[in-house]
C-alpha positions as a Markdown table, in Angstrom:
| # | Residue | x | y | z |
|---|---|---|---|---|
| 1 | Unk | -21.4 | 11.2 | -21.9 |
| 2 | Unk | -18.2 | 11.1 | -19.7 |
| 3 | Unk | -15.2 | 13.1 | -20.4 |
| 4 | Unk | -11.4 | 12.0 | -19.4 |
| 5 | Unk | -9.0 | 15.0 | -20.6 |
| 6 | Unk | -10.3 | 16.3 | -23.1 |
| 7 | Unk | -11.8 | 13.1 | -24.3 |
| 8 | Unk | -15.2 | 12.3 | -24.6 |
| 9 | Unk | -16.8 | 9.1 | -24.4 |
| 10 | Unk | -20.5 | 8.5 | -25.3 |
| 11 | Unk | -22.3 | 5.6 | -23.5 |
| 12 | Unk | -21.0 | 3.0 | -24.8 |
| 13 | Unk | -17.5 | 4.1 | -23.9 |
| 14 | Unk | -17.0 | 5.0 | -27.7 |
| 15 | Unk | -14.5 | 8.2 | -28.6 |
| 16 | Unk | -16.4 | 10.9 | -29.7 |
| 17 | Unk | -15.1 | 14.8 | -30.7 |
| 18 | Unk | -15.8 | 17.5 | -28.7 |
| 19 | Unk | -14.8 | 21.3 | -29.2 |
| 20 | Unk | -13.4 | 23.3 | -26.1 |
| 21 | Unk | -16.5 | 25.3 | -25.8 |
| 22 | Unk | -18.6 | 21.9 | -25.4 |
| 23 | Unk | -16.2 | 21.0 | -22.7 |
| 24 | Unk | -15.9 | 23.9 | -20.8 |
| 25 | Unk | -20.1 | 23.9 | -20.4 |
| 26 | Unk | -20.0 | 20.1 | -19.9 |
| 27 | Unk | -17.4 | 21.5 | -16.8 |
| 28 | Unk | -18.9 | 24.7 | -15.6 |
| 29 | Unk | -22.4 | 22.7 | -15.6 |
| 30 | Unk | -21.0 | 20.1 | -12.8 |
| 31 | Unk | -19.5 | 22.9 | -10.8 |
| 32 | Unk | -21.4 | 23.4 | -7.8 |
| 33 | Unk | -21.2 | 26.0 | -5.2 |
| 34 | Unk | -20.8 | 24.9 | -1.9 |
| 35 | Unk | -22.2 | 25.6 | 1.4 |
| 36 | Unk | -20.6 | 28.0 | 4.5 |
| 37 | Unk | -20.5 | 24.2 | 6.3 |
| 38 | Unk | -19.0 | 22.4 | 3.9 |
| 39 | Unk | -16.6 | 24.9 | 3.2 |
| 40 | Unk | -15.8 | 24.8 | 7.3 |
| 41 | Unk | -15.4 | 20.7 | 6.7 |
| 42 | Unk | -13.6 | 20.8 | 4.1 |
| 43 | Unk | -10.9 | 23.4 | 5.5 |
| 44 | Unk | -10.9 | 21.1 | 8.7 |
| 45 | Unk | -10.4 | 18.4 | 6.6 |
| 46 | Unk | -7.4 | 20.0 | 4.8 |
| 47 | Unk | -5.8 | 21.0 | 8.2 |
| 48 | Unk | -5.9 | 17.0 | 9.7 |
| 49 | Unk | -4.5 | 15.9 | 6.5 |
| 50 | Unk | -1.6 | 18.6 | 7.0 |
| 51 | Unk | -1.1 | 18.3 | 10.4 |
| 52 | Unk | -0.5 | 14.6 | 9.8 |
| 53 | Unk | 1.9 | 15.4 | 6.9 |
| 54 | Unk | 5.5 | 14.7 | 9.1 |
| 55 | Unk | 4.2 | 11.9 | 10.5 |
| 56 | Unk | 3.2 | 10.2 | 7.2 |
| 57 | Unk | 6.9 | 11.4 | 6.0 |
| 58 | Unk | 8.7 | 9.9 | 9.0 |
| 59 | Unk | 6.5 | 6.4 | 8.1 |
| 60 | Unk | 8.0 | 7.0 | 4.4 |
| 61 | Unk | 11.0 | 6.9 | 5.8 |
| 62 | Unk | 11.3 | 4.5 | 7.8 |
| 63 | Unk | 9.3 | 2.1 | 5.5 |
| 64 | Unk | 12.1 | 3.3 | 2.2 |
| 65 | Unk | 14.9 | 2.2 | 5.3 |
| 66 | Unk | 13.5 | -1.0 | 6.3 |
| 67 | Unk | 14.1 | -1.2 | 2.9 |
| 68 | Unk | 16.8 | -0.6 | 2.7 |
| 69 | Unk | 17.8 | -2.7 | 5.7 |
| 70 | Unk | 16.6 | -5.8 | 4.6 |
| 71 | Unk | 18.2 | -5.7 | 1.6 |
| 72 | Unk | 21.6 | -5.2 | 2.8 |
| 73 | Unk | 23.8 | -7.4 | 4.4 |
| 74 | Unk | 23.4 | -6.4 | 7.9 |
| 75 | Unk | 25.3 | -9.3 | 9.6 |
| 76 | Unk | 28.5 | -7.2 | 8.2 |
| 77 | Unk | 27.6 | -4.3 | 10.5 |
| 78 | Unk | 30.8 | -3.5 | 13.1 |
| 79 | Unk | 28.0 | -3.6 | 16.3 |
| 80 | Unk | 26.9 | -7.1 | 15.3 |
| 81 | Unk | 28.0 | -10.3 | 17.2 |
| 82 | Unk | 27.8 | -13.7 | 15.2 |
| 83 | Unk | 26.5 | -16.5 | 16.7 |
| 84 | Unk | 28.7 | -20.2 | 15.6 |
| 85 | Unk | 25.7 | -21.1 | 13.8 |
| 86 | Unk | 25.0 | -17.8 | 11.7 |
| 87 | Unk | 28.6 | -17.8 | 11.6 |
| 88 | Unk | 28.8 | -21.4 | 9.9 |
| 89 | Unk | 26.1 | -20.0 | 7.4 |
């Protein structure tokens, strides 16, 4: 039995109904406790992920401009110089 929400399906992925004491065991029963070590790796896990945090917002940004960029009309820009041919285009 597999639950999504607070939906349960049986094996063969068929709805079945549960009450909220049935779900909280079928919960508390996969909770594990974890070990002094893995608490240690997960922590350090946590910190690399948030000590990368401004650099993965600084890529979002610059990806959402690029963006941005290309969908603009950049050849309109006051620093850009036209060459005859992109200015024949």
């Amino acid at each position: 039995m597999s639950y999504i929400g607070k939906v349960a399906y049986d094996a063969n992925e068929q709805v079945i109904e549960i009450d909220q004491a049935a779900y909280d065991a079928e919960v508390a029963r996969l909770e594990v406790e974890l070990t002094a070590e893995e608490i240690s790796q997960r922590e350090a896990e946590e910190a690399e992920w948030n000590a990368g945090a401004f650099d993965r917002a600084m890529a979002d940004l610059r990806s959402r401009r690029n963006q941005l960029l290309a969908s603009s009309d950049w050849t309109q820009c006051a620093d850009v110089t036209l060459t005859v041919e992109m200015d024949a285009a």
